[in-house]
C-alpha positions in Angstrom: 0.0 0.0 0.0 1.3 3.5 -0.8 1.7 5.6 1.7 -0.6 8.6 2.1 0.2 11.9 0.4 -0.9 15.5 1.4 -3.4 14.5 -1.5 -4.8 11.6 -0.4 -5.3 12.9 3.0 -7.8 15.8 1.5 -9.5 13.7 -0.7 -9.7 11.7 2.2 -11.3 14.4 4.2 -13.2 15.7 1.1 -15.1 11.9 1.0 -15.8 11.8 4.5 -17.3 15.1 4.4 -19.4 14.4 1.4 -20.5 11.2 2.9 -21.4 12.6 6.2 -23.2 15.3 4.3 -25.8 12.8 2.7 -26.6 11.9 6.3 -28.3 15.6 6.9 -31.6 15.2 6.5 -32.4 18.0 3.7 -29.1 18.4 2.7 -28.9 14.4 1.9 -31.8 14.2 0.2 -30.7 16.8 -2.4 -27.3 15.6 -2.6 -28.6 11.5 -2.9 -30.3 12.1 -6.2 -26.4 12.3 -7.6 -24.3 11.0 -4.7 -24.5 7.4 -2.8 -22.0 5.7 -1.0 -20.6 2.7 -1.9 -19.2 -0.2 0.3 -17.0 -2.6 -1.4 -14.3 -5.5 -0.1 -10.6 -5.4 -1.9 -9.8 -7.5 -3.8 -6.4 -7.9 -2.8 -6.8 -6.5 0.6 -9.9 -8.3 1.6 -10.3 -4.7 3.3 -14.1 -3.1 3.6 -14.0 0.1 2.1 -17.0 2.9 1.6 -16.6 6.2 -1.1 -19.0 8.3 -2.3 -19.5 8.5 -5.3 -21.6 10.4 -8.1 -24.0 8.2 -10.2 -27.0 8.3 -12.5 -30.4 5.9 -11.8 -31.9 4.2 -14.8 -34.6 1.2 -13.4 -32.8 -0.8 -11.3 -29.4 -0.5 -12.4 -27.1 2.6 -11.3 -24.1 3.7 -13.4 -21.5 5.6 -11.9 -18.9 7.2 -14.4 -14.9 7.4 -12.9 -13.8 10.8 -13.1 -9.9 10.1 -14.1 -10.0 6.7 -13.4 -6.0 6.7 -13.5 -5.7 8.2 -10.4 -8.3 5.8 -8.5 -8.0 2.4 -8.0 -11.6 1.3 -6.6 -13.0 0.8 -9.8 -10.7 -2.0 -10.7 -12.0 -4.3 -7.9 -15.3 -4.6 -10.4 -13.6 -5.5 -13.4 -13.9 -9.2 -15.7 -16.9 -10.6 -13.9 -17.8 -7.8 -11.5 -18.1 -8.0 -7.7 -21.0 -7.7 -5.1 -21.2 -4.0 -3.7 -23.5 -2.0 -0.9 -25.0 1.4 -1.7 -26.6 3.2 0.8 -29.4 4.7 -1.1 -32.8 6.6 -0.5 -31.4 5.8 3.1 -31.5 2.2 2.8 -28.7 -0.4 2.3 -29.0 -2.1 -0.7 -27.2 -4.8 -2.6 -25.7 -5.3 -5.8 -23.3 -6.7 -8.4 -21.3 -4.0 -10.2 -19.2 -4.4 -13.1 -16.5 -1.9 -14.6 -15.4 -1.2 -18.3 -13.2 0.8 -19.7 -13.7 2.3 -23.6 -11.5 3.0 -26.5 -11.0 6.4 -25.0 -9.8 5.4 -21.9 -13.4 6.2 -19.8 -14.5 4.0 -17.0 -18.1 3.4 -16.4 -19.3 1.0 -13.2 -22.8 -0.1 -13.8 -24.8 -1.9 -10.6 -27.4 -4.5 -11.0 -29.7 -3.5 -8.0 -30.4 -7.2 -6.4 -33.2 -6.0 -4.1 -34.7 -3.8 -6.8 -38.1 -1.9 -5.0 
């Protein structure tokens, strides 16, 4: 693991006070119609980790586009087959599978299969 930079320590910060944020009552209900926090294991690690993250709704499936997915690393842990991921959303946990791909242009979109789709 690398070690922490000034950088990663204030988008550190800058997560956890997005994430805390969507726990406002008002305030999270305007910022959860773009942001939801997602809670995924490593695959290396085998570490539980939670990010917020910016995503669109369409049915039951979420898609949530990487903003320079070069400098993040979360993404990858959804590639080939996909993995199983937690979204707290319209304050509920839910479950689902998410899957990443990367295009000819280099852009990396996650989509999530919602498997308790209300």
């Amino acid at each position: 693991m690398e070690p922490k930079t000034a950088l990663g320590r204030t988008v550190g910060a800058l997560n956890a006070g997005v994430a805390s944020l969507l726990d406002v009552p008002l305030l999270g209900r305007l910022l959860g119609k773009g942001f939801v926090v997602i809670t995924y294991v490593g695959r290396r690690s085998g570490r539980t980790f939670s990010t917020p993250v910016n995503y669109r709704r369409k049915g039951d499936e979420l898609v949530i586009g990487v903003a320079m997915p070069d400098k993040k690393s979360w993404w990858r842990n959804f590639l080939d087959d996909g993995g199983p991921i937690t979204l707290r959303l319209d304050g509920a946990q839910r479950h689902g599978h998410a899957v990443a791909q990367r295009d000819e242009r280099g852009r990396v979109l996650v989509k999530v299969r919602l498997n308790d789709a209300t």
